[in-house]
N, C-alpha and C positions, 0 to 999 in steps of 0.2 A: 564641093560639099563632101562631104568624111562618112563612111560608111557609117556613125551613129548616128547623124544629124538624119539619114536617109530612112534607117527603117527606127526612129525614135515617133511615139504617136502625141498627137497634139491633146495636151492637156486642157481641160474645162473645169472652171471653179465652180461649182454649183453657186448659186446667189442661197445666204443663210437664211431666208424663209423657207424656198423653195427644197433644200434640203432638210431643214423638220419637217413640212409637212411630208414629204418621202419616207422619212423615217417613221411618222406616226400611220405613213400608209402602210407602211411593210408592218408595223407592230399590229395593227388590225388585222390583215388577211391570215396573220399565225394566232392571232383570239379564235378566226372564224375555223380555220381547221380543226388546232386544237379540239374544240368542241366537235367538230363533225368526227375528227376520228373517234374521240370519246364514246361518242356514240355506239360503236363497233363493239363494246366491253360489252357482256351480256348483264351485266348487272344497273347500268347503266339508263340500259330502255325501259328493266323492271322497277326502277328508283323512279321513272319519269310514269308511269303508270300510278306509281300509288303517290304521284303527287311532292315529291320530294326533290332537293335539287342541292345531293351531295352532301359535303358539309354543311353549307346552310341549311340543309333540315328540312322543313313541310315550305312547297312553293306560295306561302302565302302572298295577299297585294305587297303587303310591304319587303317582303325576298324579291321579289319579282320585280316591283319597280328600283331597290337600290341595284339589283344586279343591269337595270335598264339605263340607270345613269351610269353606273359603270363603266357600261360599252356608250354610249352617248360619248362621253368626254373626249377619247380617244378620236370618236369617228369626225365632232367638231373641230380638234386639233387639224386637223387637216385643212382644213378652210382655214381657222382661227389662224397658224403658224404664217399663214401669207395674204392674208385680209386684213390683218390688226396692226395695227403702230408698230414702229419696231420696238419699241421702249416697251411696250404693251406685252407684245407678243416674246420676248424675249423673259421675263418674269412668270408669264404665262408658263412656257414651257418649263420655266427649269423648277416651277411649283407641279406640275401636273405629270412632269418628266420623275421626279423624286417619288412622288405619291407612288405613281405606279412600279416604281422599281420595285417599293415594299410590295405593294398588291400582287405584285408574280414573284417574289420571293415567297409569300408566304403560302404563293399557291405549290411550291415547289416540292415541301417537304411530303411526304408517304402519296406521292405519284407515282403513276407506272412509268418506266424510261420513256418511252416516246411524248409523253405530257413532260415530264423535268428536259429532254431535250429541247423542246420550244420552248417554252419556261425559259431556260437558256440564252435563247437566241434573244427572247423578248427583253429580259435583263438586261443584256448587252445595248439593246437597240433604246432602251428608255433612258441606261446612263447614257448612251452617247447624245439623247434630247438634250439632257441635263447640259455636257459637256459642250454640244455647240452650242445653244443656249446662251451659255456663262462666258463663250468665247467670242462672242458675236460681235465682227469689227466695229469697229466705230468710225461712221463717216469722216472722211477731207473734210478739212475745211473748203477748199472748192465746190464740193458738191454740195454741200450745204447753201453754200452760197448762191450755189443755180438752182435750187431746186423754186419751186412757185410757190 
């Protein structure tokens, strides 16, 4: 055995559901920060005091429930990406994967750096839904063949 084969570590394919829904787990946990640190800006608390929520303006039902489906889709993905058909769920994502690429692009622009740096990372993490998504092997014929 040759010094590379000895300290070379053994590689694992993630199976392609189980990595989007990983990826739409990590893009949630940086929604939830983001906001928590938001919170920190003193202008912030005072906007949530008189009722307002940012750019969208006065938190009425209707602010407040589309910002609820908003965070919904996302947090569903996660089940969805490995509960669903692959056919299913492969569509799914790279429609839900896109949407949100814009939705935190356009949360991007006149942010304070620490918001556009997750922003950032988010982007990255939604094209890459998009991207394995779109890449999404396609079964052996063998395996097809056994499957029930």
């Amino acid at each position: 055995m040759d010094q590379k084969s000895r300290n070379s570590l053994q590689s694992f394919q993630l199976p392609r559901p189980l990595r989007l829904s990983l990826l739409w787990a990590a893009m949630m946990f940086l929604y939830v920060y983001n906001d928590y640190i938001s919170m920190y800006q003193p202008e912030t608390i005072a906007m949530m005091r008189e009722g307002r929520m940012g750019p969208l303006g006065e938190a009425t039902d209707a602010v407040l429930l589309g910002v609820a489906i908003l965070m919904t889709i996302p947090a569903l993905m996660v089940f969805l990406s490995a509960g669903l058909p692959a056919a299913f769920s492969k569509w799914l994502n790279v429609g839900f994967g896109a949407a949100y690429t814009l939705v935190n692009a356009a949360t991007f622009f006149g942010s304070p750096p620490f918001y556009q740096l997750i922003v950032s990372v988010e982007i990255v993490l939604s094209i890459s839904i998009v991207v394995s998504a779109l890449t999404w092997p396609k079964a052996s014929i063998t395996a097809r063949e056994s499957a029930p």
